[in-house]
ZAVONU-445080 format. One record per residue (C-alpha): residue number from 1; residue in three letters; x, y, z. Coordinates in Angstrom, 1 decimal, padded with zeros to 4 digits. Each point is the difference from the previous one (the first is absolute). Layout:
% residues N
pt pos = NUM	code = ALA	X = X	Y = Y	Z = Z
...
This chain:
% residues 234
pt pos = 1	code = UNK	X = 000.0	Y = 000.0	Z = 000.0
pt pos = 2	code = UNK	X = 001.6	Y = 003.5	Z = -000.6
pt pos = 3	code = UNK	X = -000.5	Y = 002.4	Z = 002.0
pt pos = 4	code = UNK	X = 001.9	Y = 002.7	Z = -001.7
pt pos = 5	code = UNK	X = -002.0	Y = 002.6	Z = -001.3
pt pos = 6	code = UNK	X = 000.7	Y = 002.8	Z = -002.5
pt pos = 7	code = UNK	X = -001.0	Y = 003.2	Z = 002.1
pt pos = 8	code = UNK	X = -001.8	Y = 000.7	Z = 003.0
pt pos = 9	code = UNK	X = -003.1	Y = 001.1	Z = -002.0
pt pos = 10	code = UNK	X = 000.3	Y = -003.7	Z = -001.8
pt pos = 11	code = UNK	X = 000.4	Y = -001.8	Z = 003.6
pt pos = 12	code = UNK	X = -003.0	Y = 002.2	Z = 001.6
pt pos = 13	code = UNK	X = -002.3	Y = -000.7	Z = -002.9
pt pos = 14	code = UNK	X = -002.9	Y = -002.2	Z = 000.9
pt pos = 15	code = UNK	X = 000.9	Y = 000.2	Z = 003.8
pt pos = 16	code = UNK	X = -001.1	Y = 003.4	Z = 001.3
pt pos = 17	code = UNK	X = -003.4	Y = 000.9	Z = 000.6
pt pos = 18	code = UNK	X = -002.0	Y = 003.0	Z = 001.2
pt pos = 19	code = UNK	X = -000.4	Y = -000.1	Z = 003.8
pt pos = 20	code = UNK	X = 002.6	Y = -002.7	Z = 000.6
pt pos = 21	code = UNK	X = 001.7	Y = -000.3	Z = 003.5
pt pos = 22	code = UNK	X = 003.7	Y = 000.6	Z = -001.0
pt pos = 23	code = UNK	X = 003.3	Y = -000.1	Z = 001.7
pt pos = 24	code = UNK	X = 002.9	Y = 001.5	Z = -001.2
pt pos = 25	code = UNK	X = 003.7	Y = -000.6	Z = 001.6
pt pos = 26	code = UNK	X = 002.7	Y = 002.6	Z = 001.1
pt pos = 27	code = UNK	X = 001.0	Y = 002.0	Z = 003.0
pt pos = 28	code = UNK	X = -000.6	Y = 003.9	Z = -001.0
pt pos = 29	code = UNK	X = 001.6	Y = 000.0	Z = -003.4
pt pos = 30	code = UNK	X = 002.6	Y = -002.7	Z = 000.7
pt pos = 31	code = UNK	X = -000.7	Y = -003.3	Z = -001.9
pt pos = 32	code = UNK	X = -003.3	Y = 001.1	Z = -001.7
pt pos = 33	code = UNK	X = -001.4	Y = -001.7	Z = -003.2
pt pos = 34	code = UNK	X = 000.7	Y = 003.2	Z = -001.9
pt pos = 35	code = UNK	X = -000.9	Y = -000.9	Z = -003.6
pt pos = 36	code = UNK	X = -002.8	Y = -002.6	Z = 001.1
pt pos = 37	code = UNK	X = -001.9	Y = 003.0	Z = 001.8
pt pos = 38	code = UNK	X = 000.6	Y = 002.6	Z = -003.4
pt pos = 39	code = UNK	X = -001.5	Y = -002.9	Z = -001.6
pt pos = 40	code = UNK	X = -003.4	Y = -000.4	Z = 002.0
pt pos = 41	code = UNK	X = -000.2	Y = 003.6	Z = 000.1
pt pos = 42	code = UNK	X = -000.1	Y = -000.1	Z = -003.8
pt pos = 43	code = UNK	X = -002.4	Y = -002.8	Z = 000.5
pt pos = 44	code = UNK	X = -002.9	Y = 002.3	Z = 001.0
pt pos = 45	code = UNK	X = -001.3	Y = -002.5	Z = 003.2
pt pos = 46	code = UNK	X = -001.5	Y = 002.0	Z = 002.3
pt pos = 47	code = UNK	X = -001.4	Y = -000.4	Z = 003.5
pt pos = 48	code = UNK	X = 002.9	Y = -001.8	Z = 001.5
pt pos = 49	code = UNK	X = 000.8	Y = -000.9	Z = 003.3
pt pos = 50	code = UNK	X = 003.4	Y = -000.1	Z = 000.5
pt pos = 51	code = UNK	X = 002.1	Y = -001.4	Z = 002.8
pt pos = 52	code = UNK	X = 003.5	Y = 001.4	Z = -000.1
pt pos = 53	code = UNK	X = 002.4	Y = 001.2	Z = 003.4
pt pos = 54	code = UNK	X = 000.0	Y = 003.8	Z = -001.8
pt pos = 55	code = UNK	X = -001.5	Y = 001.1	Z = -002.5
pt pos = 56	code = UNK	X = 002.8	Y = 001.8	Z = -002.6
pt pos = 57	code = UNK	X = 000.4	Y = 003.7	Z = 000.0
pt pos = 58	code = UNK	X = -001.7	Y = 002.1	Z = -002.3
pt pos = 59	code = UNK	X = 000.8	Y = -000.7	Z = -004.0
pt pos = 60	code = UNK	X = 001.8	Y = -003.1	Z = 000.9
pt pos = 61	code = UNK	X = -001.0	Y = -004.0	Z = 001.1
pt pos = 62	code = UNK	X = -003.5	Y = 000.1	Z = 001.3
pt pos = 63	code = UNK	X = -000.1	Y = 003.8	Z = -000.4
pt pos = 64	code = UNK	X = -001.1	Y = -000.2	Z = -003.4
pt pos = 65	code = UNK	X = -002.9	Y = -002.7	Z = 000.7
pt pos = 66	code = UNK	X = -000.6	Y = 002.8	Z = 002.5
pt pos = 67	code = UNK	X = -000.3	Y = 002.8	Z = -002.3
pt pos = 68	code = UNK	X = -002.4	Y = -002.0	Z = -002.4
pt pos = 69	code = UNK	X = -002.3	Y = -000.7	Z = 002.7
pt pos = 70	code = UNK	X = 000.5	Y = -003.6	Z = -000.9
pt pos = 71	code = UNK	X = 000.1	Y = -000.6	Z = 003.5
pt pos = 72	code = UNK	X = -003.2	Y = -000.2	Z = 002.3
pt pos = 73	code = UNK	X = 002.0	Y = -001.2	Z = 003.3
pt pos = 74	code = UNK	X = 003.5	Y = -000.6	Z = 001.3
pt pos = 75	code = UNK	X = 000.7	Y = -002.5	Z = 002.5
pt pos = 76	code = UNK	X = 003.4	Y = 001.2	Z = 001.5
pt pos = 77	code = UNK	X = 002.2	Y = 000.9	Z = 002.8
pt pos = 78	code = UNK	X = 001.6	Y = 003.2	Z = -001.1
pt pos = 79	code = UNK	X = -001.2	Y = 002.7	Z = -002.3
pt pos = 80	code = UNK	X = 002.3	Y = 003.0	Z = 000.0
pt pos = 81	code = UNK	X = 001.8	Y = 001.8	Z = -002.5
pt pos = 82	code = UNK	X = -002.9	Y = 000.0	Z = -002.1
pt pos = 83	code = UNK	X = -001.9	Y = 003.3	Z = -000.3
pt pos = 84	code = UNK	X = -002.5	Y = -001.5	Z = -002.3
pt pos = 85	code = UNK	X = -001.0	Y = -002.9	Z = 002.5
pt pos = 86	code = UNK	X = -000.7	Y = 002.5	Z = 002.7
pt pos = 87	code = UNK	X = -001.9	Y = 002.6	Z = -002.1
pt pos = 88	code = UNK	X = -002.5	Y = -002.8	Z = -001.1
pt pos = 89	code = UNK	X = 000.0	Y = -002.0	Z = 003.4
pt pos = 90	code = UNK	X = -000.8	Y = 003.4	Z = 001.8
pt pos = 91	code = UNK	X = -002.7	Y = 000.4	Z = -002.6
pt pos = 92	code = UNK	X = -001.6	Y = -003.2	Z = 000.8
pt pos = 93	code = UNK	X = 000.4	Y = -000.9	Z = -003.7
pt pos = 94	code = UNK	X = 002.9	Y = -002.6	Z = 000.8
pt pos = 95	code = UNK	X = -000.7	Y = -003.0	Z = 003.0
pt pos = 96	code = UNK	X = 002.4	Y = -001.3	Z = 002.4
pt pos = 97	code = UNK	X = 001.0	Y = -003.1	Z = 001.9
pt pos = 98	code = UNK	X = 002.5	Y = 001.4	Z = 002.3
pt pos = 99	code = UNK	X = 002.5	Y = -003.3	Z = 001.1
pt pos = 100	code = UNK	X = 002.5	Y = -000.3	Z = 002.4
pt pos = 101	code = UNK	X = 003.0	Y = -001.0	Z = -002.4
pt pos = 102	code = UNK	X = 000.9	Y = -003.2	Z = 002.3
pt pos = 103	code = UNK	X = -004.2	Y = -001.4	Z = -000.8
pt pos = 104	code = UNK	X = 000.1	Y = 001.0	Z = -003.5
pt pos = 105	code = UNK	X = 002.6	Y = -002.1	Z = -000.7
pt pos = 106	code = UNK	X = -001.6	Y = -002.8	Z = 002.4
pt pos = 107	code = UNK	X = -002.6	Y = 000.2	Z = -001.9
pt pos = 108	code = UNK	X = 001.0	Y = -000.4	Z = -003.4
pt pos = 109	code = UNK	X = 002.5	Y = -002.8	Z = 001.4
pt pos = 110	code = UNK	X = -003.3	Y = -001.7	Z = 001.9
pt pos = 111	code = UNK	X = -002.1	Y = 000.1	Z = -003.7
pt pos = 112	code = UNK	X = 003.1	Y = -001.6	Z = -001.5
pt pos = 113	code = UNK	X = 000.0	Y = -002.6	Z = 002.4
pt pos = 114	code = UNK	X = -003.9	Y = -000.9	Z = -000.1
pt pos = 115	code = UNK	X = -000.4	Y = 001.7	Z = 003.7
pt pos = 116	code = UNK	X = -003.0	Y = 002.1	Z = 000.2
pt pos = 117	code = UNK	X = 000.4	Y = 001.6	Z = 002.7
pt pos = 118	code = UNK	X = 002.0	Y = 000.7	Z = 003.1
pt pos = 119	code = UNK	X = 000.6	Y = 002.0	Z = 003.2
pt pos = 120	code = UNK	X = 002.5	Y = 002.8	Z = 000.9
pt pos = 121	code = UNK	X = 000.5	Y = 002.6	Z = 003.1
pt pos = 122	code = UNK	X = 000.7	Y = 002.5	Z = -002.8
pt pos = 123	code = UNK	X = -002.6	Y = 002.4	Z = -000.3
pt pos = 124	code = UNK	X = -002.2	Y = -000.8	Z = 002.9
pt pos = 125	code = UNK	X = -001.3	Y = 003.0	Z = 002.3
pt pos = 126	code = UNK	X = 000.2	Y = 001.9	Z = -003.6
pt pos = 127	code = UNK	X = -001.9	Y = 001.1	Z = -003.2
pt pos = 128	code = UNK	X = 001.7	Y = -003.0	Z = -001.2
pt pos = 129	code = UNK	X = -001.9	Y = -002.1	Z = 001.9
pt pos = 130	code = UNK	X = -003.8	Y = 001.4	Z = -000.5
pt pos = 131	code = UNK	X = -002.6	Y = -002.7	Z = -001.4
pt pos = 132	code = UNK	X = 002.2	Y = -002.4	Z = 000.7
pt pos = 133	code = UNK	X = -000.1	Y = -003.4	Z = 001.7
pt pos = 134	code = UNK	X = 002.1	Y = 000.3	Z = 003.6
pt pos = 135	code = UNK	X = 000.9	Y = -003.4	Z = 001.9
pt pos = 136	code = UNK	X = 001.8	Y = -000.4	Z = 003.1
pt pos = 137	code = UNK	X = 003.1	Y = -002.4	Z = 000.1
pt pos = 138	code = UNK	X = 001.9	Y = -000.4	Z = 002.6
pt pos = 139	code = UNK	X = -001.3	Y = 003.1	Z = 001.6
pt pos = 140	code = UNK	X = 000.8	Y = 002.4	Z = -002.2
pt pos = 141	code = UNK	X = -002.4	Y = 001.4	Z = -003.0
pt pos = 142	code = UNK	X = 000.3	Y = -001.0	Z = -003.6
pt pos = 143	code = UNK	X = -001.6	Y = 001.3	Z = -003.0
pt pos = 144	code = UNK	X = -000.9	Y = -002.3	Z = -002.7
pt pos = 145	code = UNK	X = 001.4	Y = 001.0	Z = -003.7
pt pos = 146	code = UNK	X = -001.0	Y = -001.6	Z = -002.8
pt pos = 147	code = UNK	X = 002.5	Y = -000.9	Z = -003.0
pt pos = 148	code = UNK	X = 000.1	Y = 001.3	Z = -003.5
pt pos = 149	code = UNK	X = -000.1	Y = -002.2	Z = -003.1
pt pos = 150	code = UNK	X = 000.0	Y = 002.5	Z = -002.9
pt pos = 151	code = UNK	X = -001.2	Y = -000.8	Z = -003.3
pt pos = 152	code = UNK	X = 002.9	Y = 000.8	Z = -001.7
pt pos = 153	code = UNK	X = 003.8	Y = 000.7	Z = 001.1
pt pos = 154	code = UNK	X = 002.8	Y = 002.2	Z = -001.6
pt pos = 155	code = UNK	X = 003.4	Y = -000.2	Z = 001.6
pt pos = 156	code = UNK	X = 003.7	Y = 000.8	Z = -001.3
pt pos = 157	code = UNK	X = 003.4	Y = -002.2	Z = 000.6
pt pos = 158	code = UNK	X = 002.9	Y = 000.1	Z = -001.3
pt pos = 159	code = UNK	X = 000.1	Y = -003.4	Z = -002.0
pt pos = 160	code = UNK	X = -002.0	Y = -002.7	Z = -001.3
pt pos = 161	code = UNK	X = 000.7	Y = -002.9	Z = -001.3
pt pos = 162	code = UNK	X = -002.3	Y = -001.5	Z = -003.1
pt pos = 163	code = UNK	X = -002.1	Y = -002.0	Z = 002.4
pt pos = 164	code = UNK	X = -000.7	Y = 003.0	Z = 002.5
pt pos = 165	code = UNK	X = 002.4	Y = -000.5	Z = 002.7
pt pos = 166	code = UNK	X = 001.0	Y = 003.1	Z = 001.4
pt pos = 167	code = UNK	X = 002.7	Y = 002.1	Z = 001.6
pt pos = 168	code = UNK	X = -000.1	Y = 003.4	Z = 001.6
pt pos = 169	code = UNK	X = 002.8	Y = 002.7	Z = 000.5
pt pos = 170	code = UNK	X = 000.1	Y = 001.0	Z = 004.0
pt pos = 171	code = UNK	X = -002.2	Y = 002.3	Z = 001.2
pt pos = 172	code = UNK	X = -002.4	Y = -000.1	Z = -003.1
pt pos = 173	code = UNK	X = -001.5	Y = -003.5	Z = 001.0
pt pos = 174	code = UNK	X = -001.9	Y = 001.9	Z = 002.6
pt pos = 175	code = UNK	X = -003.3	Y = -001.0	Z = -000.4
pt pos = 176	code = UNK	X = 000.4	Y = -002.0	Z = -003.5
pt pos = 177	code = UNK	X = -000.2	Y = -003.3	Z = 000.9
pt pos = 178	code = UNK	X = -002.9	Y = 000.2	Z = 002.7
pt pos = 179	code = UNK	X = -002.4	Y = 001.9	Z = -002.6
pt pos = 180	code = UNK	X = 000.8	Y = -002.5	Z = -002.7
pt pos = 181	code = UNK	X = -000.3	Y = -003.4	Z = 002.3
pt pos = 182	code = UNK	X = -003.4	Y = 001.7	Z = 000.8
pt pos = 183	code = UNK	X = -001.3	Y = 001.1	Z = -003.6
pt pos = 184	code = UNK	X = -002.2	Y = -002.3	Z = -001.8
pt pos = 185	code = UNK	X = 002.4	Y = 000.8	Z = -003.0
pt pos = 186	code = UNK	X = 003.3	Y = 001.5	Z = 000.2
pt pos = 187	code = UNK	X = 001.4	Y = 001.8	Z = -003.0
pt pos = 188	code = UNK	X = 003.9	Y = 001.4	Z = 000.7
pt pos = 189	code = UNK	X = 002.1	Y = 002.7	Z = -001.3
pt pos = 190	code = UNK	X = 003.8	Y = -001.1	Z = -000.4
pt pos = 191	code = UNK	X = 003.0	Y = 001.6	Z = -001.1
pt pos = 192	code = UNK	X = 001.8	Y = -003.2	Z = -000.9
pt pos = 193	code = UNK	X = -000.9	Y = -003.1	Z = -001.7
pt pos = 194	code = UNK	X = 001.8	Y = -003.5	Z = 000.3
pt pos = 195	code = UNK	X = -000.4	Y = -003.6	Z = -000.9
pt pos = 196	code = UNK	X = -002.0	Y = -002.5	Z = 002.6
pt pos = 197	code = UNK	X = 002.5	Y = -001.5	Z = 002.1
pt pos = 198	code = UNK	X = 002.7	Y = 003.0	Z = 000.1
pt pos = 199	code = UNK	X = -001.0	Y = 001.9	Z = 002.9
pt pos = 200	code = UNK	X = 001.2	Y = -002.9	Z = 002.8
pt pos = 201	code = UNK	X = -002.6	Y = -001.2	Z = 001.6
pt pos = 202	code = UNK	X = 001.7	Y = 001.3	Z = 003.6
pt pos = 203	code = UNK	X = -000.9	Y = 003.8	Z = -001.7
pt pos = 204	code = UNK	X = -003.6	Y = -000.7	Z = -001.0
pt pos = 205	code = UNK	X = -001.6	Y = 002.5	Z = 001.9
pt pos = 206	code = UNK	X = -003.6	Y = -000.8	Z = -001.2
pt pos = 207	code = UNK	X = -000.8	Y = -003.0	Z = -001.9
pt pos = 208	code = UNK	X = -001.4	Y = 000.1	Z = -003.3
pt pos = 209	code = UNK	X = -003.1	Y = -001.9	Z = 000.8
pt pos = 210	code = UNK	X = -001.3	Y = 003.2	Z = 001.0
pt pos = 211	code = UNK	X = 000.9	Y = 002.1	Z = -003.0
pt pos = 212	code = UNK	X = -002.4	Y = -000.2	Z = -002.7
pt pos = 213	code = UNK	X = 001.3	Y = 002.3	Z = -002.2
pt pos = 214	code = UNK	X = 003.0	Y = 001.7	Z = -000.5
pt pos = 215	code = UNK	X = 001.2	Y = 003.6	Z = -001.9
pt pos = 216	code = UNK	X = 003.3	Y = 001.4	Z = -000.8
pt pos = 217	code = UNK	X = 000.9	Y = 003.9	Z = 001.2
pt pos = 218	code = UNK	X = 003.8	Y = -000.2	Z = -000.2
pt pos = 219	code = UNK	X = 000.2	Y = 003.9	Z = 000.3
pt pos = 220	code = UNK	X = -002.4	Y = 001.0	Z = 003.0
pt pos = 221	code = UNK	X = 000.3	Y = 003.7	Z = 000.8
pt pos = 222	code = UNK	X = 000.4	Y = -001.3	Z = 004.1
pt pos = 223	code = UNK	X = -000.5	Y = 003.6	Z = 001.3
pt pos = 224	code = UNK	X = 000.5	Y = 000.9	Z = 003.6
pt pos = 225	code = UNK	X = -002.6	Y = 002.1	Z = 001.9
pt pos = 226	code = UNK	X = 001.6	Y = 002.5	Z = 001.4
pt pos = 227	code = UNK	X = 003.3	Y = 001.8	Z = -000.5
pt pos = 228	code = UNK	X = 001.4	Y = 002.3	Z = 002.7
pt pos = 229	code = UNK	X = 003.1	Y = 001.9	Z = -000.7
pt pos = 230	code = UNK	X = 002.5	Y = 002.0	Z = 002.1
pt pos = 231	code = UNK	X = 002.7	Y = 002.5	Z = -000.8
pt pos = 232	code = UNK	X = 003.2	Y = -001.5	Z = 001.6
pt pos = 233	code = UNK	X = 002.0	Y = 002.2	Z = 001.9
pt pos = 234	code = UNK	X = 003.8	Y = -000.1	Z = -000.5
């Protein structure tokens, strides 16, 4: 089976939908499906829900899905930097699912491992808590979260071989592999492509029985969100 496809436009085709639950990998701007997002902006999809830790800055990543309106409802943990987020949030034209980082990544990892639910301390006593189930264990309060299994997954590594296994760069595998073991179909942006059987099994960060489809960027922009500079003294 190859899972290779031409562009990101050819390997969303036929997967996204209007109103699909969605999550998308990265930390901020580090290790974000760059070209895979352009592409389901240019899809036209609209009323998504996505599930992402940040959601870009403005003109860049999500922040374009942002400035279409393509996006009902972010599920995230941190949303600044983005001027365009906050201007529609504020305006009650944007919904939000604030998450404490640690659960959002519990609860993709959870909907990857066929968990539907579970309990934390995190959030209790807080807004994060309202409507939701509490249980006492061991004396202490717990609120009950329940996991994410999106429709559809987009994530970025490094390399892939030809049957989908993968291999992220440092910091950039973030929260890759939890939102792909959790979506229903994983599609993944790579800047390298080798034969099955040369990445050693030892480096196989994710294997490729979760990868269902696979796209080539091997010049992502990889911007940083904020530059500070300072005059050095001599």
């Amino acid at each position: 089976m190859n899972k290779v496809f031409p562009s990101a436009a050819a390997a969303l085709e036929g997967v996204v939908a209007d109103g699909q639950l969605i999550a998308v990998g990265g930390f901020g701007l580090c290790g974000i499906p760059e070209a895979l997002i352009d592409a389901l902006r240019d899809s036209g999809v609209k009323d998504l829900t996505v599930i992402s830790n940040n959601a870009g800055v403005d003109g860049f990543g999500l922040g374009k899905l942002l400035e279409t309106r393509q996006i009902k409802k972010m599920i995230s943990s941190y949303v600044g930097e983005n001027k365009e987020f906050e201007r529609q949030y504020l305006a009650g034209e944007l919904e939000l699912e604030f998450t404490p980082q640690g659960t959002l990544a519990e609860k993709l990892r959870a909907g990857g491992a066929g968990i539907p639910a579970f309990f934390t301390k995190t959030g209790v006593g807080t807004l994060v808590a309202e409507g939701k189930e509490l249980r006492e264990f061991d004396g202490e309060t717990y609120v009950m979260e329940r996991s994410l299994v999106p429709e559809v997954a987009l994530i970025k590594a490094d390399v892939a071989d030809m049957s989908g296994n993968l291999r992220f760069h440092l910091t950039a595998r973030n929260f890759n592999p939890a939102a792909a073991t959790a979506g229903k179909i994983c599609i993944v942006e790579v800047e390298r492509i080798v034969a099955t059987g040369e990445i050693a099994p030892d480096d196989v960060h994710l294997p490729g029985i979760y990868v269902h489809r696979i796209v080539h960027n091997p010049t992502p922009e990889k911007r940083i969100e904020k530059r500070t500079l300072r005059d050095r003294k001599v």
